[in-house]
N, C-alpha and C positions, 0 to 999 in steps of 0.2 A: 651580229644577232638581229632578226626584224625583231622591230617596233610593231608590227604589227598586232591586230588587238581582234579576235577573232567576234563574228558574229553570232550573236543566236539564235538559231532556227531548232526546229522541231525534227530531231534527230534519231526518232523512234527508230524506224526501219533501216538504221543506215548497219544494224549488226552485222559484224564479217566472222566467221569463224576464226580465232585466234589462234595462229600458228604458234603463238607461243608456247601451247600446252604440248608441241610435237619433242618427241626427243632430241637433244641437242647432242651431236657428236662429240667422240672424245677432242676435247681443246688442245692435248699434246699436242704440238706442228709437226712431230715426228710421224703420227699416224693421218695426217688429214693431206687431202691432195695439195698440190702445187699448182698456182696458175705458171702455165707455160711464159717464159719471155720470148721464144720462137713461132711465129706463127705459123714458117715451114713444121712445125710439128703438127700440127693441126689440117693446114687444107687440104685438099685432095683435089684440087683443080688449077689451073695457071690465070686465073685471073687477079690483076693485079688491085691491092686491096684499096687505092683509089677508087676503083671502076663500081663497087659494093658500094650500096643505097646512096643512088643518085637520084634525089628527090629536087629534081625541077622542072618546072615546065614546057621547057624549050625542050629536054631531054629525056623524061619519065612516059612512058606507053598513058595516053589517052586514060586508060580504064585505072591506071591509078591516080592518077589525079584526081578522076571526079571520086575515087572513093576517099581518098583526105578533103574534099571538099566537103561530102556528106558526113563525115564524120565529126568535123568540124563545126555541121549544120547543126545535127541532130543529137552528140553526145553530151546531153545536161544531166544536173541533178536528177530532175524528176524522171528522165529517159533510166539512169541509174536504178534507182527506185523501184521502178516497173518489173525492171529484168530480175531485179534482186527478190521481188516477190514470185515472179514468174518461174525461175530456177528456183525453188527454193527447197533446202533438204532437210527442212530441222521437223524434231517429229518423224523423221522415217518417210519423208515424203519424196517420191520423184516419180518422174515420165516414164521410165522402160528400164527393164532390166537385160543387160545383156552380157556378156562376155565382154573380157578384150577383145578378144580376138573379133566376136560379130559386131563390135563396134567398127574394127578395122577395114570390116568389109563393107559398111556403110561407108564409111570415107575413101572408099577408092577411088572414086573418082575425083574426089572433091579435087580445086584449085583454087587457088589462094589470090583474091583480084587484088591484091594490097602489093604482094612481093612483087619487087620490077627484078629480082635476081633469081626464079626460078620460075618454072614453066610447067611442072611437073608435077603427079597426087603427090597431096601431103604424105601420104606412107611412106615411100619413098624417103623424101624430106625426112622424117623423123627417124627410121632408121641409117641415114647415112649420118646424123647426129649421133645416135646412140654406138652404131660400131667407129665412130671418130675416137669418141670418149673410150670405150673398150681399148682400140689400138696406144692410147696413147696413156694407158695403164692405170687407170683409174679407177674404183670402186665400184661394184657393181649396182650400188643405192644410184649411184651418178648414172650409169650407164641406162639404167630404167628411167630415171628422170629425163633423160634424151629422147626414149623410144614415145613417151609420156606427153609432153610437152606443149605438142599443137592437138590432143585427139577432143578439146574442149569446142575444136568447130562440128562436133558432131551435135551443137544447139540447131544447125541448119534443117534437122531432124522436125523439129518443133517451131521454126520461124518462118517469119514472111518476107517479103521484098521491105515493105514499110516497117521493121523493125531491124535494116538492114542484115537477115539472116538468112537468106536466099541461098541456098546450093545446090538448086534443081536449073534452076534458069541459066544458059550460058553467060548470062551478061546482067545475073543477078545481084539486088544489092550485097554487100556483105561486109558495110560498114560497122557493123555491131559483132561479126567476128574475126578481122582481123586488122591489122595499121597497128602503128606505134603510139602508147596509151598517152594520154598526159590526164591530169587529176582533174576532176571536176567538182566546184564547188569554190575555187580561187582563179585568181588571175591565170591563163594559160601563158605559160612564158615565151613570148615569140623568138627568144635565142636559143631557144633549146628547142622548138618541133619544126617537124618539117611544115613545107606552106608558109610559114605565119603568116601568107598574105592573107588564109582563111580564116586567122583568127576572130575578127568581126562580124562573122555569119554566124555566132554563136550565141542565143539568143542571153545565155547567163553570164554574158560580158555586158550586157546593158542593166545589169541587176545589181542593187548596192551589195546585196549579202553575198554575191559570190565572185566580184569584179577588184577585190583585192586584192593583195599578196598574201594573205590567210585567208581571205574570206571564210567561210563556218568553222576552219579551224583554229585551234592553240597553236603560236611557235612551240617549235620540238616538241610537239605530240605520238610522232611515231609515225614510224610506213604504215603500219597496218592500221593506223586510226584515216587514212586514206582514202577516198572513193576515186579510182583511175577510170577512166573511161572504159565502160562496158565492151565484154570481149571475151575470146577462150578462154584465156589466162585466168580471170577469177572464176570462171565456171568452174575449169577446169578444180583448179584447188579446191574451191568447196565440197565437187565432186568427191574426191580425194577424201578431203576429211569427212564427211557426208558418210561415207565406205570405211572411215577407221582404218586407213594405210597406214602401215608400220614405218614408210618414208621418213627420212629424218626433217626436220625442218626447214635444212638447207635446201633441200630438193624442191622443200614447198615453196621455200622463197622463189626456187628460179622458175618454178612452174607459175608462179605469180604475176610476178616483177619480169618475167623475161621480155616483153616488148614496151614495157616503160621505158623505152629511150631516152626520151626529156631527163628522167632522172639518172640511170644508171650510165648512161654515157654522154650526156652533156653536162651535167654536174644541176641540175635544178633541183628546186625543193631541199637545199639542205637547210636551210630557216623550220624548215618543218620535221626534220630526222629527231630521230631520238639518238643518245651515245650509242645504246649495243646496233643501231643500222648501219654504223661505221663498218662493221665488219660482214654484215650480210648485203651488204651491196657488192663487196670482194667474191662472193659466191656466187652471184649472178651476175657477173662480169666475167669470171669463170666458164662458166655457163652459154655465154652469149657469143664465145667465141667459137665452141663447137655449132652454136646454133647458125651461125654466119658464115663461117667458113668452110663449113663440111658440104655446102650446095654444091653440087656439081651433075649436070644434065650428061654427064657421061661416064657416071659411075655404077659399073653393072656389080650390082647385087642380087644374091639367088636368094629371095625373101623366103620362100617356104623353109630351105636350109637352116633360116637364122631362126625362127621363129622358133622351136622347141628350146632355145638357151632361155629366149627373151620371157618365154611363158613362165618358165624357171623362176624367174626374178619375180616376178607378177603373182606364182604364188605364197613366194617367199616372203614379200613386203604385205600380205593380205589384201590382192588383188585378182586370185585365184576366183575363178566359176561368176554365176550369175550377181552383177552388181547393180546399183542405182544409178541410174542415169538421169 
């Protein structure tokens, strides 16, 4: 258990919408999915799963490196802060209203400068997620949380190069939409993110209040009393709750927590977990396997085909017609 003794700082703005209050699935084990022990049930491609997120410098494509570099530069508290006033949805408040569907045409082109394992629009990406999940028998609240997942870099809408949200520029920043999150406000655990050589470029390492192993937090205060480095992922969910999606919780978690890496697959921050996150990091670990394994740059999909199932689910979970963005 840390000894750790949390800081106090002025916590006003750090409100997250509390996925608590989402439906929780029936608990039977009988009705709830199964993580696979086979990963051949899962990919769709022959790459061996050594060769998946090789983050290093001698070996990682140029453009991701500098983007864990800036990410590492520029993801602090107060960076947190800003974005979280900036998207903000409480009160009925947001940017644009659109469909899924015209969100998805805004992201057609998008590419994702973080991933060194795909090459390809996010669309793509996130449907060969959601029909993984489909094929390999899954529920259809899962299979929408797949199609779901990345459409949170559609901030690039509303961002600029210097608040790394760039998606106009070929070689623009887009450190504040995608990488693998680690929490800000405490020590960054350098065995659990990739780089740690950049951990030092981070200006809230030189700061008492957030340069601990709790820093402003309680031990076992909870994922979701967390601030991760700014990104799709908590747009995304707020979005979500923001619109009153009928998504279970679980789904919210993996749309949350799905590039938390540091935590959900190097084991960090458990000093900081609550009991019941024992069990929803198994759902996002679930979760992360379709999101990693299902890449594949030569998997032909007839999207227009899938799309009237997927709309299906979207109105089904109350994600039908013009939403907040």
């Amino acid at each position: 258990m840390a000894s750790c003794k949390a800081i106090e700082v002025n916590s006003e703005s750090f409100s997250s919408p509390p996925s608590q209050k989402r439906p929780k699935l029936d608990p039977n084990p009988e009705e709830r999915p199964k993580i696979p022990d086979d990963l051949g049930q899962i990919k769709t491609n022959t790459k061996a799963d050594e060769d998946f997120r090789v983050y290093k410098q001698d070996d990682s494509p140029p453009r991701v490196v500098e983007h864990y570099k800036d990410m590492r530069r520029y993801q602090t508290v107060e960076f947190y802060k800003r974005m979280e006033k900036k998207y903000d949805f409480s009160n009925g408040a947001y940017r644009r209203l659109m469909t899924i569907e015209e969100a998805f045409d805004e992201l057609e082109n998008y590419i994702d400068a973080s991933d060194p394992d795909l090459d390809l629009p996010n669309l793509l990406h996130l449907m060969q997620t959601a029909e993984g999940i489909r094929r390999a028998g899954h529920p259809d609240w899962l299979q929408l949380t797949g199609l779901l997942h990345d459409m949170g870099k559609i901030m690039f809408l509303w961002g600029h190069s210097k608040d790394g949200q760039d998606g106009y520029s070929p070689n623009g920043k887009q450190w504040a939409l995608g990488g693998d999150t680690f929490v800000v406000g405490c020590q960054i655990p350098s065995e659990a993110v990739v780089f740690p050589e950049f951990n030092e470029l981070n200006p809230d390492m030189s700061d008492p209040r957030y340069n601990t192993e709790c820093g402003i937090y309680e031990p076992h205060c909870g994922i979701d009393k967390l601030m991760f480095a700014w990104g799709h992922d908590e747009y995304m969910y707020r979005m979500l709750v923001g619109n009153n999606t009928t998504l279970p919780r679980e789904a919210l978690d993996m749309i949350r927590y799905h590039s938390a890496y540091p935590w959900h697959d190097k084991g960090a921050y458990k000093h900081l977990m609550a009991p019941d996150d024992e069990e929803r990091i198994e759902w996002v670990k679930l979760f992360n396997r379709f999101d990693l394994y299902t890449k594949d740059e030569e998997n032909d999909l007839k999207l227009d085909e899938l799309w009237p199932y997927y709309k299906n689910l979207c109105e089904k979970y109350g994600l039908g017609g013009k939403l907040k963005w």
